[in-house]
C-alpha positions in Angstrom: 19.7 -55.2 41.8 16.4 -52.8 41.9 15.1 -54.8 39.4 15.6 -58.2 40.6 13.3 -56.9 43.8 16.2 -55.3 46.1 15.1 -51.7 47.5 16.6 -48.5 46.5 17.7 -47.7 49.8 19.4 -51.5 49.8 21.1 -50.7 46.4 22.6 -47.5 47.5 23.8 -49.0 50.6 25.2 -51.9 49.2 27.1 -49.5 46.8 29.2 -47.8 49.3 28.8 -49.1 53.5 28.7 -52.3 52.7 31.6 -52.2 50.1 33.2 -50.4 52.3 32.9 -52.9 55.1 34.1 -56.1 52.6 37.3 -53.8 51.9 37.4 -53.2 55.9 37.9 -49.3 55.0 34.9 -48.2 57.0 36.5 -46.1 59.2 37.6 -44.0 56.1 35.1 -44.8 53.3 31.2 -45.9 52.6 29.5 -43.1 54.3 29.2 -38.8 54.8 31.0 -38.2 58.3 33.8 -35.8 59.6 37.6 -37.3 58.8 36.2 -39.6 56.3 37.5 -39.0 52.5 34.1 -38.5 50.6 33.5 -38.9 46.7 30.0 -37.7 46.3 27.4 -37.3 43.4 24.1 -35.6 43.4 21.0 -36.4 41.4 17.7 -34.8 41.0 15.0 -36.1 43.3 15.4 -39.0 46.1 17.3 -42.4 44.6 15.9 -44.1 47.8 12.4 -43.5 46.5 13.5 -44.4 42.1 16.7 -45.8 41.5 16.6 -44.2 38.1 17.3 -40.9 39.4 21.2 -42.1 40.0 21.0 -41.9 36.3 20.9 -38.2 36.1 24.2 -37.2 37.9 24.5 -33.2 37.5 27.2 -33.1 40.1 30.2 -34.9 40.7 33.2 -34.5 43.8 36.5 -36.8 44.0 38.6 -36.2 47.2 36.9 -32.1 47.5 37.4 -31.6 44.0 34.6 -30.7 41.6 34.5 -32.5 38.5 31.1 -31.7 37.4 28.6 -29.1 38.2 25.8 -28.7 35.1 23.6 -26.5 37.6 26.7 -23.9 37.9 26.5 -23.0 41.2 29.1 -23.9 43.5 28.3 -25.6 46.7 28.2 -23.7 50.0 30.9 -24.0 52.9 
């Protein structure tokens, strides 16, 4: 989508709130907020300023389990 002219920010939103939305599950999916369940990934550098960085995933957590970690440090509580 990047490369067809949308903006990172657009991408990653379309990805999760407004997929979320279409499903109507935002009220438990598409963002980071208390009671929601949260699958998150984490990528070097800011994806809203170079989509490429979602490319590089070094850490990966389904429903508060970790799947990946390749920087081997657990994340603070």
């Amino acid at each position: 989508m990047v490369d067809l002219g949308m903006k990172p920010i657009d991408a990653l939103r379309s990805a999760a709130i407004a997929d979320a939305e279409l499903l109507s599950l935002q009220d438990k999916i598409g963002t980071l907020d208390t009671g929601k369940l949260a699958d998150i990934v984490a990528v070097p550098g800011n994806p809203a300023e170079n989509i490429r960085q979602t490319e590089k995933v070094f850490f990966v957590m389904k429903e508060g389990v970790i799947y990946r970690n390749d920087r081997g440090t657990a994340p603070q509580r």
